[in-house]
Residue frames relative to the residue before (quaternion, step in Angstrom):
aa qw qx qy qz dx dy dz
X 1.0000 0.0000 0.0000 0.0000 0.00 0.00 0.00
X 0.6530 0.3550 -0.0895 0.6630 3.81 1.77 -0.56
X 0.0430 0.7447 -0.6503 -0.1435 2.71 -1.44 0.52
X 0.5613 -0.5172 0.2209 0.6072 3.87 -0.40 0.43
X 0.7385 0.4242 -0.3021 0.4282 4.25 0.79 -0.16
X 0.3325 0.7340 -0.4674 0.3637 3.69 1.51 0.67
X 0.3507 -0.7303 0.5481 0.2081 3.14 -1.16 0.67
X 0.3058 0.7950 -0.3762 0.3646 3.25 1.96 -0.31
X 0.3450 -0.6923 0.6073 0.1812 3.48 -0.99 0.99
X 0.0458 0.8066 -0.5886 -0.0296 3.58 -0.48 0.63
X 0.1104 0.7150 -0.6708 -0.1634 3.76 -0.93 0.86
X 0.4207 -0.6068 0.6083 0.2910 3.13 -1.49 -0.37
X 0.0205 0.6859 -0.6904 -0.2292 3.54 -1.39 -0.73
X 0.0607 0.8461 -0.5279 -0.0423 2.78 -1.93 0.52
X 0.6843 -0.4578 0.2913 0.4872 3.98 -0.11 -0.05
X 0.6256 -0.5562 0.4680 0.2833 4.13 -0.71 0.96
X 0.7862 0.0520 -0.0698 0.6119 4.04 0.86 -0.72
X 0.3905 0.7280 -0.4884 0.2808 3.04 0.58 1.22
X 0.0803 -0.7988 0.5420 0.2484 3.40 -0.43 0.98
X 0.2626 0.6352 -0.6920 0.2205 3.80 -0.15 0.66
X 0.8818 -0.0056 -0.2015 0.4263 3.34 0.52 -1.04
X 0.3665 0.6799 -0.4484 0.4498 3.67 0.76 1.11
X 0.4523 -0.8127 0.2217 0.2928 3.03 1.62 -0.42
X 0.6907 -0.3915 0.0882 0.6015 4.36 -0.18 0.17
X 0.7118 0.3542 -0.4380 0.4195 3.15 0.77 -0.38
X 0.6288 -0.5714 0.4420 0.2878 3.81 0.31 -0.20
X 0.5818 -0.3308 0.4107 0.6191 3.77 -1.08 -0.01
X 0.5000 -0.5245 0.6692 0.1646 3.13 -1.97 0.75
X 0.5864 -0.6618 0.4215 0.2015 3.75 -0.80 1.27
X 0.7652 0.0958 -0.2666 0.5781 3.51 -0.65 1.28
X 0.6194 0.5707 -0.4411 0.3099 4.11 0.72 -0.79
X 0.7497 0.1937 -0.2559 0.5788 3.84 0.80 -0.50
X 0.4051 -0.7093 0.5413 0.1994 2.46 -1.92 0.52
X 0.6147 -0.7095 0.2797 0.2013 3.68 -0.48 0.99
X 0.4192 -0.7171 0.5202 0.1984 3.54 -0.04 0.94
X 0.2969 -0.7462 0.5581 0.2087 4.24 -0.32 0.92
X 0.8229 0.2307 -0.1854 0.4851 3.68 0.89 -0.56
X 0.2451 0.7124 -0.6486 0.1082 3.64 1.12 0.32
X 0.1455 0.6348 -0.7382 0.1758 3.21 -1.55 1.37
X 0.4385 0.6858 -0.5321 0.2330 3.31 0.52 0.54
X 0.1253 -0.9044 0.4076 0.0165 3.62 -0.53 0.67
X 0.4354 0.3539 -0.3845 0.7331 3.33 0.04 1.78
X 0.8047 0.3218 -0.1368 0.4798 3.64 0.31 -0.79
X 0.8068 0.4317 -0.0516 0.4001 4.13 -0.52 -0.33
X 0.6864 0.4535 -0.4463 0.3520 3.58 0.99 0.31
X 0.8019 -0.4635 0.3539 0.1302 2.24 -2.28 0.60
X 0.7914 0.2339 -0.2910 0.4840 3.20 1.30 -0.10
X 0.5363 -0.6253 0.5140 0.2393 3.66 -1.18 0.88
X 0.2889 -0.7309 0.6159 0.0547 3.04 -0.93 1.43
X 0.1504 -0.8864 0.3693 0.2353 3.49 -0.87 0.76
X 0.2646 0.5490 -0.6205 0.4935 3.28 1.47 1.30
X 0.5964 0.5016 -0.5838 0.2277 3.41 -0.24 0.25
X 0.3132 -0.8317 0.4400 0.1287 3.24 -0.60 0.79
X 0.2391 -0.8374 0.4214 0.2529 4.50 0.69 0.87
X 0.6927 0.4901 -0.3087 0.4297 3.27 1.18 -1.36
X 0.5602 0.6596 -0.4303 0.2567 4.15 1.18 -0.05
X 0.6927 0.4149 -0.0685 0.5859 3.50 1.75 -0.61
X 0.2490 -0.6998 0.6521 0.1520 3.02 -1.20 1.65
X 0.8014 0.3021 -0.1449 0.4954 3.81 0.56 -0.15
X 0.3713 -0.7107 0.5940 0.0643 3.69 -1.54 1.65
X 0.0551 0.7286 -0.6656 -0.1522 3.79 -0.61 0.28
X 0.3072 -0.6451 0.6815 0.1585 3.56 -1.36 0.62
X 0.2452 0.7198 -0.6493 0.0120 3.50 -0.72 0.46
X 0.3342 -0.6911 0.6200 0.1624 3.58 -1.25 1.10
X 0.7373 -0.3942 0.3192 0.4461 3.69 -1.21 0.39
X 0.7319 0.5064 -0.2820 0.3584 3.55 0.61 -1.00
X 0.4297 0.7282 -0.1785 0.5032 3.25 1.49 -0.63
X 0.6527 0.5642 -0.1735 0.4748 3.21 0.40 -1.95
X 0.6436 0.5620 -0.2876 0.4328 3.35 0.28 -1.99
X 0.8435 0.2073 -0.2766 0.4111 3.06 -0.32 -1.42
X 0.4746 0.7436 -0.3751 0.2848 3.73 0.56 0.36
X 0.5946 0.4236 -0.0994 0.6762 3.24 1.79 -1.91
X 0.7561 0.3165 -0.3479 0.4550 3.63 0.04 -0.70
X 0.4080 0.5194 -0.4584 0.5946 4.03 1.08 0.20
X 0.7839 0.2881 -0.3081 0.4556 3.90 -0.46 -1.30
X 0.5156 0.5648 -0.4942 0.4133 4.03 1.13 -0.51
X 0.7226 0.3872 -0.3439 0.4579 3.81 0.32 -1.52
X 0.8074 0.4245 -0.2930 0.2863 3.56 -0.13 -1.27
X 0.8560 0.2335 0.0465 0.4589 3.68 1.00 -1.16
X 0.3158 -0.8556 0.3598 0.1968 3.43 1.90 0.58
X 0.3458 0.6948 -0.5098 0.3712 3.45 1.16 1.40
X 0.2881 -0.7833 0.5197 0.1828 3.63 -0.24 0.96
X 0.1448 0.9427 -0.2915 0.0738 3.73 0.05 0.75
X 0.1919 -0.8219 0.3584 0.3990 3.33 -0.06 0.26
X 0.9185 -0.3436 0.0270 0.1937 3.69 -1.36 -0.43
X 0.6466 0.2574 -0.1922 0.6919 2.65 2.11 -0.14
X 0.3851 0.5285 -0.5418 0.5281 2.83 0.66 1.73
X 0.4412 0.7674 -0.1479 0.4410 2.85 1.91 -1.27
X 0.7905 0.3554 0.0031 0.4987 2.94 0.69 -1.92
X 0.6728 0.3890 -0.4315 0.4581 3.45 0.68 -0.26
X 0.4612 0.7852 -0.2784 0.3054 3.70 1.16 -0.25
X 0.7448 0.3695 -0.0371 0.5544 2.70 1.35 -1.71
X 0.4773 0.6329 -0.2552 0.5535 3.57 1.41 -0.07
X 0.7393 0.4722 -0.0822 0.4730 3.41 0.84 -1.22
X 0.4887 0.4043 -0.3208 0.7035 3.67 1.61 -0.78
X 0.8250 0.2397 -0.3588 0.3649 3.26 -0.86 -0.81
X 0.6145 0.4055 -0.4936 0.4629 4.04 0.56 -0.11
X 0.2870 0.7209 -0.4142 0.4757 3.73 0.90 0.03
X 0.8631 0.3440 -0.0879 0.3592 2.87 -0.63 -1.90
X 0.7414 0.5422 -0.2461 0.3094 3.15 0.89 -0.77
X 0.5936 0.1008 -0.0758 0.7948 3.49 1.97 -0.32
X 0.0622 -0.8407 0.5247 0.1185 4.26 0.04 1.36
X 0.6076 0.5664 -0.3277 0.4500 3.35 1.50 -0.55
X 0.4691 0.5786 -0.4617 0.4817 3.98 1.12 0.89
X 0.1254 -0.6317 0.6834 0.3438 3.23 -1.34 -0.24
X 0.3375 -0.7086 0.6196 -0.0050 3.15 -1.46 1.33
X 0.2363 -0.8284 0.5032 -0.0682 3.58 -0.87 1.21
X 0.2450 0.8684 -0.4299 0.0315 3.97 -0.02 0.47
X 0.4599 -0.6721 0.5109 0.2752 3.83 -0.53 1.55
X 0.1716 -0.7008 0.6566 0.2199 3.77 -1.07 1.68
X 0.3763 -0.8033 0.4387 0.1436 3.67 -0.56 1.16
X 0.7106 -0.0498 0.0500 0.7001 3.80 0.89 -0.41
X 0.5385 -0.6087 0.5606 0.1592 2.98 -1.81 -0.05
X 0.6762 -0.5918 0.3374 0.2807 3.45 -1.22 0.72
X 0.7959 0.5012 -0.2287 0.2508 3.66 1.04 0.03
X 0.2940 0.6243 -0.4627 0.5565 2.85 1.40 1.53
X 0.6108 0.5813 -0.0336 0.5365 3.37 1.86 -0.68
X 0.5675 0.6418 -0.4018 0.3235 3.34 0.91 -0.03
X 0.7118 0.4507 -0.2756 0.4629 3.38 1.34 -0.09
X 0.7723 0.2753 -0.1208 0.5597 3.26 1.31 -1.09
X 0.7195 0.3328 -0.3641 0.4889 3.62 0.48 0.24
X 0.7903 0.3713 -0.2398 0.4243 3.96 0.87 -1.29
X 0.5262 0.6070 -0.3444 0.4858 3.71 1.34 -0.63
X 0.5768 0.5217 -0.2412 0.5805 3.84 1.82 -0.16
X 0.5334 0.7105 -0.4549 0.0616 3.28 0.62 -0.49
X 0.5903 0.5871 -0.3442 0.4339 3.45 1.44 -0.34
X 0.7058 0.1932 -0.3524 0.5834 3.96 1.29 0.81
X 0.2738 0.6343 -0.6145 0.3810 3.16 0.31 1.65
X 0.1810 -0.7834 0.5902 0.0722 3.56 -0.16 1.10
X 0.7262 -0.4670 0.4025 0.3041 3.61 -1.57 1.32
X 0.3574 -0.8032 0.4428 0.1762 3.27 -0.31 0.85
X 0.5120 0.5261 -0.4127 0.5392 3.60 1.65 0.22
X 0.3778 0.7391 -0.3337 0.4468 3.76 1.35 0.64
X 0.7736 0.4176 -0.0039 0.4767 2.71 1.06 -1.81
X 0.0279 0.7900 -0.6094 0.0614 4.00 -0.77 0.87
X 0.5170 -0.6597 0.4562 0.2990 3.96 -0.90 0.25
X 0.1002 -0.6973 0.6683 0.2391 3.48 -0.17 0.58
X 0.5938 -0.6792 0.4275 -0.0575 2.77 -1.79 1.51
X 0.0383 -0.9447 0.3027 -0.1202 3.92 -0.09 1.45
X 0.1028 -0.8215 0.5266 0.1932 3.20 0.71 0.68
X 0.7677 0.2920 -0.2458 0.5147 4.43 0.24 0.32
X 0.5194 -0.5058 0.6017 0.3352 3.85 -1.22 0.63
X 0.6716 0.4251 -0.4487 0.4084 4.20 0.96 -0.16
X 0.5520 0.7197 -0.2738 0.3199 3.51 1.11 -0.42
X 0.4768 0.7863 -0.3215 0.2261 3.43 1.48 -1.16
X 0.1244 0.7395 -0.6615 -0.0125 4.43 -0.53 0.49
X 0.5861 -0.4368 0.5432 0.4130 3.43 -1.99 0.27
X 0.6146 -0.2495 -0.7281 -0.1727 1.35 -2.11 1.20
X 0.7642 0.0471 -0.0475 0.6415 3.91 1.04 -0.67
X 0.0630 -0.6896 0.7214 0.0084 3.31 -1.06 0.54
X 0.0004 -0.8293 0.5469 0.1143 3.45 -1.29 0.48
X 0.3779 -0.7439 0.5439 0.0889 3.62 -1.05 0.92
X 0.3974 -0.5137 0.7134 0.2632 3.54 -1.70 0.61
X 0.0453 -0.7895 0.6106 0.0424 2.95 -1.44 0.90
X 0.0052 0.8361 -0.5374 -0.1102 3.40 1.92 -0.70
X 0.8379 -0.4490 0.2168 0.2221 4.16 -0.18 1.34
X 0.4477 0.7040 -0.5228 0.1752 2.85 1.86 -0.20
X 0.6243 -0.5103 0.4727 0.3554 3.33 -1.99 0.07
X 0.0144 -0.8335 0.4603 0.3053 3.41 -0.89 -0.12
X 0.5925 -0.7172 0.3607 -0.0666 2.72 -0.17 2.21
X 0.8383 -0.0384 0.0727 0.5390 3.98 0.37 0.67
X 0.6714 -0.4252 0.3935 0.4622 3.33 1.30 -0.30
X 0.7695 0.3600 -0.1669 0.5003 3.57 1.17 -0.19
X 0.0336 -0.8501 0.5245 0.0328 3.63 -0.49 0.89
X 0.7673 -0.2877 0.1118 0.5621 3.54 -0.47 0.05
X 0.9105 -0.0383 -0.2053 0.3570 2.76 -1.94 1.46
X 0.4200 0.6047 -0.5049 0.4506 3.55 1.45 0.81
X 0.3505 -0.7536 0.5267 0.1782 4.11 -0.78 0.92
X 0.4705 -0.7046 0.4920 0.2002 3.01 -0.94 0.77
């Protein structure tokens, strides 16, 4: 959908102690803060995939489980899309980049469905909070990251050893 000469805004999201995008070596001990219900699947592991590509994204979303939630059970009421959490999460990523420039059109990939989720995410639906609640707290480093979402410039950098901006070596 990028290419390294796109003008195409491209974020991503992913899980607080994930090392996909933190790179092989993973979050950096004590810098994040763990996520008590990470269950998101597709999103959050522990191992680093090397099809991922760092330099494709100008932009990091954190999103913690609680987050998510109120994402899928949002895209369930408004847009009758049964989904699961990182769909969830890219949802809620995808509205709020939106808002922030309305005169784009904004695109997000629904990654799985909602029925792996019917117990732990929809059987909740009654503590999903209004997703106009919810905003990214702003990080300029991968050490900086808090619950529930936090989000990061990344402007394509590579990540070069496992470490991408404002990650220490």
């Amino acid at each position: 959908m990028t290419t390294r000469t796109s003008t195409t805004p491209a974020p991503t999201v992913d899980a607080l102690i994930s090392a996909v995008l933190a790179g092989e070596h993973g979050p950096l001990p004590g810098d994040l803060v763990a996520d008590p219900e990470i269950i998101i699947a597709g999103i959050g592991s522990s191992i680093p995939f090397e099809n991922v590509s760092h330099a494709s994204y100008d932009t990091l979303h954190w999103i913690s489980f609680d987050a998510a939630l109120a994402g899928s059970v949002d895209l369930l009421r408004r847009h009758a899309v049964f989904a699961g959490l990182s769909t969830g999460a890219g949802y809620l990523a995808a509205r709020w980049e939106r808002d922030q420039s309305p005169e784009r059109t904004v695109l997000f990939i629904a990654a799985d469905t909602g029925h792996r989720y019917v117990d732990t995410v929809y059987a909740r639906h009654a503590e999903a909070v209004a997703l106009d609640s919810l905003a990214p707290r702003p990080v300029t480093t991968q050490a900086e990251p808090s619950l529930p979402w936090s989000r990061m410039r990344w402007d394509r950098a590579p990540a070069a050893c496992g470490f991408g901006p404002g990650l220490r070596n």
